[in-house]
PAZAPA-4460 file (N, C-alpha, C; in steps of 0.05 Angstrom, whole numbers, plus 32768, in hexadecimal, padded with zeros to 4 digits):
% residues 150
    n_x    n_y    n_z   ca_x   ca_y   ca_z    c_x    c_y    c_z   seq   type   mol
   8011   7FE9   8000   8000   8000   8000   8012   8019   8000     1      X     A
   800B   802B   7FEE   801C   8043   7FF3   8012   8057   8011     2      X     A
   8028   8061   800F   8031   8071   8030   801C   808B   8031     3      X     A
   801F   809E   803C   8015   80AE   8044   800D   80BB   802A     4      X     A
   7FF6   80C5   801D   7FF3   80D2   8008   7FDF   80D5   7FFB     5      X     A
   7FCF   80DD   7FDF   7FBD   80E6   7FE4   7FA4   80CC   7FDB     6      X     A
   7F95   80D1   7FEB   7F7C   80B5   7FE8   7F61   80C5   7FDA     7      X     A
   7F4C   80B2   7FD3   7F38   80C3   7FCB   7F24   80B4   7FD2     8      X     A
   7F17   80BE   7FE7   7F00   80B2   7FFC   7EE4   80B1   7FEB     9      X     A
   7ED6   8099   7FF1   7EAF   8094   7FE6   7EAB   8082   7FF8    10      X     A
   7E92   8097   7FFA   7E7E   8088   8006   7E6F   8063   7FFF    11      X     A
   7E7F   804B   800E   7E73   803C   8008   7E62   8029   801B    12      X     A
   7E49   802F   801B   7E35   802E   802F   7E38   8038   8048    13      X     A
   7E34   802F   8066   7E3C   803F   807B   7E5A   8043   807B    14      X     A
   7E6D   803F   806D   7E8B   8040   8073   7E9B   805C   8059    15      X     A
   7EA8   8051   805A   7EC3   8068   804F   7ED0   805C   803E    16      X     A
   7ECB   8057   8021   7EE9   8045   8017   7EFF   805E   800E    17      X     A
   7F19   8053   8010   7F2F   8062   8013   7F3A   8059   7FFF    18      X     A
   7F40   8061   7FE9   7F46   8055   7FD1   7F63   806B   7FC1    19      X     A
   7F80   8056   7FC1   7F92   8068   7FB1   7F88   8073   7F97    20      X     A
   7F90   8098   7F9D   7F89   80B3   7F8E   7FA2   809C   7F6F    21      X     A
   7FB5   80A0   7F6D   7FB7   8086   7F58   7FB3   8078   7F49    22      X     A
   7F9E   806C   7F56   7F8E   805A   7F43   7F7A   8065   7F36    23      X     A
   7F6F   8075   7F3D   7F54   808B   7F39   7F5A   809B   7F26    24      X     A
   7F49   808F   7F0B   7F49   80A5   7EF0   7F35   80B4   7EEB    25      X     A
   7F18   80B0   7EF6   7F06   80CC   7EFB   7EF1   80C3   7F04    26      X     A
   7EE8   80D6   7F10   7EC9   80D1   7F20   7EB0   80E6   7F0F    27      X     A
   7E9A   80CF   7F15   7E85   80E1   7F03   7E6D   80CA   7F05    28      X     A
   7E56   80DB   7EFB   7E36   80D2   7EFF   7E34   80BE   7EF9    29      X     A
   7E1F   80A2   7F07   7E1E   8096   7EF9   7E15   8090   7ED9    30      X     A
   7E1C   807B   7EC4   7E11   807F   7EAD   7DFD   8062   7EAE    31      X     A
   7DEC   805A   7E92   7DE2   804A   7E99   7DF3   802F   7E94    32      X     A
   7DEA   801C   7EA0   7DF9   7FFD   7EA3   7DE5   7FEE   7E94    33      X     A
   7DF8   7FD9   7E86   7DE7   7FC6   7E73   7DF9   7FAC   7E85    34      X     A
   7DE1   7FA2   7E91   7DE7   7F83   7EA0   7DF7   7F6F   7E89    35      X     A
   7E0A   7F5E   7E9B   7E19   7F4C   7E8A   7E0A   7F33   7E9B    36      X     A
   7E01   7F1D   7E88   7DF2   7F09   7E97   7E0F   7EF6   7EA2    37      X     A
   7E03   7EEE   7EB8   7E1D   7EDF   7EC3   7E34   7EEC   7ED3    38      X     A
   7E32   7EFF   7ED3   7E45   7F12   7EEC   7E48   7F12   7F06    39      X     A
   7E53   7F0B   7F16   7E47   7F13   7F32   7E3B   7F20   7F3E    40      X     A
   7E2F   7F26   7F50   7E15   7F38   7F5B   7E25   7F58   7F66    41      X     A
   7E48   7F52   7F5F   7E4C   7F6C   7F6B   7E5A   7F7A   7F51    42      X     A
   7E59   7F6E   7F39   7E59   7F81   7F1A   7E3F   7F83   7F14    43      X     A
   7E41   7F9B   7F09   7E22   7FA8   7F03   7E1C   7FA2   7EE5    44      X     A
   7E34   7F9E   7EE3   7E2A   7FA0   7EBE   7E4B   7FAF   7EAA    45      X     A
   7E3B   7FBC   7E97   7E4E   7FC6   7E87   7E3B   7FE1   7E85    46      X     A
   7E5E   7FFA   7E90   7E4E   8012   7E83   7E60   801D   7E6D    47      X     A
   7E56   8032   7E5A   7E62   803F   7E45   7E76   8057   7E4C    48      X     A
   7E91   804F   7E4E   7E95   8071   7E5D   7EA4   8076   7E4C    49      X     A
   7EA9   808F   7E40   7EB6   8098   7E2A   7EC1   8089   7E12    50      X     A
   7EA2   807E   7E0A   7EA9   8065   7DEE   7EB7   8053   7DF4    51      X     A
   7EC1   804B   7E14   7EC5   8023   7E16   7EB1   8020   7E26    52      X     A
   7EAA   800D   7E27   7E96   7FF6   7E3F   7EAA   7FF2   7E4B    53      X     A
   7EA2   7FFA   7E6B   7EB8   7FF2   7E82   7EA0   7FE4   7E92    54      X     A
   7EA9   7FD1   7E9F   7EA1   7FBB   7EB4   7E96   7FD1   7ECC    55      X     A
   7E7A   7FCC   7EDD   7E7D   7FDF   7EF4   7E78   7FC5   7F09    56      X     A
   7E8B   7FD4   7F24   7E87   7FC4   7F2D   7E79   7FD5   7F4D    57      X     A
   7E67   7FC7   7F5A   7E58   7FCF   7F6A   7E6B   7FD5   7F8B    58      X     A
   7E7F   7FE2   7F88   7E8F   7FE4   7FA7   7E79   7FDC   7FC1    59      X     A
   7E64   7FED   7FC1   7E53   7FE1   7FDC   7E44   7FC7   7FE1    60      X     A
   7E4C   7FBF   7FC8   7E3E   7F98   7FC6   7E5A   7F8B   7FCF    61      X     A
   7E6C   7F99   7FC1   7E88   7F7F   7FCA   7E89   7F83   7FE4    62      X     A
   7E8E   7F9A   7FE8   7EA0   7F99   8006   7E84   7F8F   801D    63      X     A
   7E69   7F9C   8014   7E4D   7F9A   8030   7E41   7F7A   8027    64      X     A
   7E3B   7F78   8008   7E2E   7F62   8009   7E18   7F68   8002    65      X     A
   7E06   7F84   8005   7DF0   7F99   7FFF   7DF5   7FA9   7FEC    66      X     A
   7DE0   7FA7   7FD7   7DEB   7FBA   7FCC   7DE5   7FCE   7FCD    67      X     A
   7DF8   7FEB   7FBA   7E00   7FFF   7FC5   7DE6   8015   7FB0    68      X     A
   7DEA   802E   7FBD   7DD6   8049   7FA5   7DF4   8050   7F94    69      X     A
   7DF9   8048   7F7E   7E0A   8052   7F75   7E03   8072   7F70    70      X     A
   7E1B   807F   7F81   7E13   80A9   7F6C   7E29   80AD   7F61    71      X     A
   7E3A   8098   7F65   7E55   80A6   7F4E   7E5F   8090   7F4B    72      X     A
   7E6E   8093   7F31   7E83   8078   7F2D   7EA0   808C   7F2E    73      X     A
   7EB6   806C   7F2D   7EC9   807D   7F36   7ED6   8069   7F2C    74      X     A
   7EEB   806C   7F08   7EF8   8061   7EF5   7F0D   805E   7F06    75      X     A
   7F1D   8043   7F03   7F3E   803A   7F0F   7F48   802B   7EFC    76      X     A
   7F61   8033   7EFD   7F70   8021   7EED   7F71   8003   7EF7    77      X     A
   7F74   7FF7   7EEC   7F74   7FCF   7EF1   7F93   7FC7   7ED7    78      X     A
   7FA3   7FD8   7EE0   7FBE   7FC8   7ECB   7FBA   7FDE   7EB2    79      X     A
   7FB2   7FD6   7E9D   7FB2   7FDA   7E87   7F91   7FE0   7E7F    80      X     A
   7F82   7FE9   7E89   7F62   7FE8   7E86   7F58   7FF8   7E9C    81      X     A
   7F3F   8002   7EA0   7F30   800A   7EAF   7F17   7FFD   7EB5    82      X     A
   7F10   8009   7ED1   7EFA   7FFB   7EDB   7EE6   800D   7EED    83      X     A
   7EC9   8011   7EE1   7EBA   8021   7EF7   7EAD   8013   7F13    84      X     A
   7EB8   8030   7F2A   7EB0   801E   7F44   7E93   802C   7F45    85      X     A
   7E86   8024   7F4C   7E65   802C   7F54   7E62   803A   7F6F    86      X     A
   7E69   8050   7F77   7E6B   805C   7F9B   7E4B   8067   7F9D    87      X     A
   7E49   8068   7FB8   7E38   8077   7FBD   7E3A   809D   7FC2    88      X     A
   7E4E   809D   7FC3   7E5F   80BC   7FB8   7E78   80BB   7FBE    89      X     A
   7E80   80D2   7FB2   7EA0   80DB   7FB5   7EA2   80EF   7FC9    90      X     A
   7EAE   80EC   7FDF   7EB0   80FC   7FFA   7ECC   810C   7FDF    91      X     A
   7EE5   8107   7FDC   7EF8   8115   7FD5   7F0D   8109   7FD8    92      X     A
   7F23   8121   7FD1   7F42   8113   7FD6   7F49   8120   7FEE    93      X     A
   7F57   8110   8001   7F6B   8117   8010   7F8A   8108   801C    94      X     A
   7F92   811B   8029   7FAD   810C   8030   7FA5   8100   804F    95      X     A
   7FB3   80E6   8049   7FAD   80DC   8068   7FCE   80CF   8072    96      X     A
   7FCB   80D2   8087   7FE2   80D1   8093   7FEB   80A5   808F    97      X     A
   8006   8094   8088   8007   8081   808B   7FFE   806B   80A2    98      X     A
   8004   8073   80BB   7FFC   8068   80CA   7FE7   806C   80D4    99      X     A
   7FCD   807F   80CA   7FB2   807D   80CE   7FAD   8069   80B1   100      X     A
   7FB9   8064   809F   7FB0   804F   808C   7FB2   8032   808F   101      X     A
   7FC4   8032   80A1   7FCE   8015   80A6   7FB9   800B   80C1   102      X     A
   7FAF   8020   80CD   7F9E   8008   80DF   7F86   8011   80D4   103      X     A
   7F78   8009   80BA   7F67   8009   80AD   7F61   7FF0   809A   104      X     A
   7F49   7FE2   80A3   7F48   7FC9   8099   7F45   7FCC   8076   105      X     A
   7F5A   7FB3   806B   7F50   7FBB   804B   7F39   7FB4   8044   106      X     A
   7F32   7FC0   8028   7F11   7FC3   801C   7F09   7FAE   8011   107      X     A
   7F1F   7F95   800D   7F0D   7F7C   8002   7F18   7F69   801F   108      X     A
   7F22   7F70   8033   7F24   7F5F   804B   7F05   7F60   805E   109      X     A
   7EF1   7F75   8051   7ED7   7F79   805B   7ECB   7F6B   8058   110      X     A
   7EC7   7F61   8040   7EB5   7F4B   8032   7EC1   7F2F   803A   111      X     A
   7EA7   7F1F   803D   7EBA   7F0B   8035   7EC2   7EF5   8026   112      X     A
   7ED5   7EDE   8031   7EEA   7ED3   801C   7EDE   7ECC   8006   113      X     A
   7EBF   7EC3   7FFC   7EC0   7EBE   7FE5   7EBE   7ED2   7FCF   114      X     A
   7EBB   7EED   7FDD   7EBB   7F09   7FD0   7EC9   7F05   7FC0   115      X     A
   7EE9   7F07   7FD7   7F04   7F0F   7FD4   7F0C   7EFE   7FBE   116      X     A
   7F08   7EE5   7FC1   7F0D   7ED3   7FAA   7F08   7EDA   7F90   117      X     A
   7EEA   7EE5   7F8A   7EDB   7EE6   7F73   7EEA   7EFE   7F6C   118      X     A
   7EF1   7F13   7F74   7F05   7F27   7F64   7F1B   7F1F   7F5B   119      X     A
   7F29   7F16   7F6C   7F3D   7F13   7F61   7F3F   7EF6   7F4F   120      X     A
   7F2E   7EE1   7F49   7F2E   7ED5   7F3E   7F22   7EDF   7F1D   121      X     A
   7F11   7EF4   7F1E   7EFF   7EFE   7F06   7F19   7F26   7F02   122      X     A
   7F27   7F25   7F13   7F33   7F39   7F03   7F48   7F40   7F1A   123      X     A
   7F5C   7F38   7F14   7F7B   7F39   7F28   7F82   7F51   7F27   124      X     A
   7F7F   7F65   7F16   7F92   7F84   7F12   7F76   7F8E   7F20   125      X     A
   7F64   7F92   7F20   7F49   7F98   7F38   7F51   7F98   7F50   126      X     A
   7F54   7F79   7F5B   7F5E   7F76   7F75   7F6E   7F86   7F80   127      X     A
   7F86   7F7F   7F6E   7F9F   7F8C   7F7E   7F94   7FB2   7F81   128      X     A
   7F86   7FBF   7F75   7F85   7FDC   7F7B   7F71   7FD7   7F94   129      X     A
   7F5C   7FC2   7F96   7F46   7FC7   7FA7   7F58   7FBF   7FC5   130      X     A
   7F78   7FAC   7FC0   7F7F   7FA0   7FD7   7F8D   7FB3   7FE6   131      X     A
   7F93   7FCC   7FCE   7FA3   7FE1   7FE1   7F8F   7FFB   7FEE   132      X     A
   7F78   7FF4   7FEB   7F67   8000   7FF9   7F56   7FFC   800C   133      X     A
   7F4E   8008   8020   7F47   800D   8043   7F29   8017   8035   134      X     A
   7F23   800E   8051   7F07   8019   8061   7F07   8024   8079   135      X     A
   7EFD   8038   8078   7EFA   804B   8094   7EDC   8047   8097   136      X     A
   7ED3   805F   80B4   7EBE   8058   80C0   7EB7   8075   80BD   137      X     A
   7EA0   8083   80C4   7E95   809E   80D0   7EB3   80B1   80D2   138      X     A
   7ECC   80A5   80DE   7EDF   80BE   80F3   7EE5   80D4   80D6   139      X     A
   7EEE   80C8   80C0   7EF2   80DA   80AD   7EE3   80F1   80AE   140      X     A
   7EC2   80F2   80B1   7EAD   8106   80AD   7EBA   811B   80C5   141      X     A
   7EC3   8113   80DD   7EC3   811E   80F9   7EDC   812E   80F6   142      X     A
   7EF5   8130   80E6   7F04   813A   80D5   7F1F   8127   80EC   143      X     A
   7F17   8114   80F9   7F2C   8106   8107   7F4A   8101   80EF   144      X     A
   7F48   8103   80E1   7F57   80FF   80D1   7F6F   810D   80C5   145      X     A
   7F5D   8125   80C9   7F6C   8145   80C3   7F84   814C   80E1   146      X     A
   7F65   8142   80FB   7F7A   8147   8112   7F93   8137   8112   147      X     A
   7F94   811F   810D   7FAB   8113   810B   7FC2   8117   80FF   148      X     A
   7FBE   8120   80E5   7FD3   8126   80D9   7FE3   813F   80DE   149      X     A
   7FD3   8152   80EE   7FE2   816A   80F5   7FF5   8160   8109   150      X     A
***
């Protein structure tokens, strides 16, 4: 996981996913999804985003299990390709300090193992960005985060 630097926080269900600023090539409205039959319950389908069909995948179904109100998607690189995440919003970017990241459980260690499996078995360059990303709770809103780093 990279060190102290800048992350870009959404809302995914009651939690916080913390996701490397990095991997993140743009955020924006949802568009519409055309279901792929046979998908797992936490890909939504295929949406159109700037003339490719990218895969979306539902962040508040993987990590809760429920699924999520998508209000934004949020494109990541996966290697060589992109992939839309489905959030329930984009709180923003910020810098968070390393060792407030490290005692932060990762975002596919939420779900469980047969989640974790099904990603990385249906798309390995996915995983690895979703494995370097955390979940937080409420403290972010409370600006605990901000106090820390000063």
């Amino acid at each position: 996981m990279e060190p102290s630097g800048q992350w870009l926080l959404c809302r995914i269900g009651a939690s916080v996913g913390v996701l490397p600023l990095a991997a993140a090539v743009e955020t924006y409205r949802p568009l519409p999804i055309e279901p792929v039959m046979g998908s797992p319950p936490f890909v939504l389908g295929l949406a159109v985003v700037r003339g490719t069909p990218l895969p979306v995948v539902d962040l508040t179904r993987l990590v809760t299990g429920e699924p999520g109100r998508p209000g934004r998607f949020v494109t990541v690189k996966a290697r060589d390709r992109h992939v839309a995440l489905a959030v329930d919003a984009v709180i923003g970017v910020r810098q968070l300090p390393a060792e407030w990241l490290q005692s932060l459980p990762p975002l596919l260690g939420a779900g469980d193992g047969k989640t974790v499996v099904a990603v990385g078995t249906l798309d390995a360059a996915l995983a690895m960005v979703l494995e370097t990303s955390r979940l937080a709770d409420e403290e972010i809103f409370s600006g605990e985060v901000e106090r820390r780093a000063s």
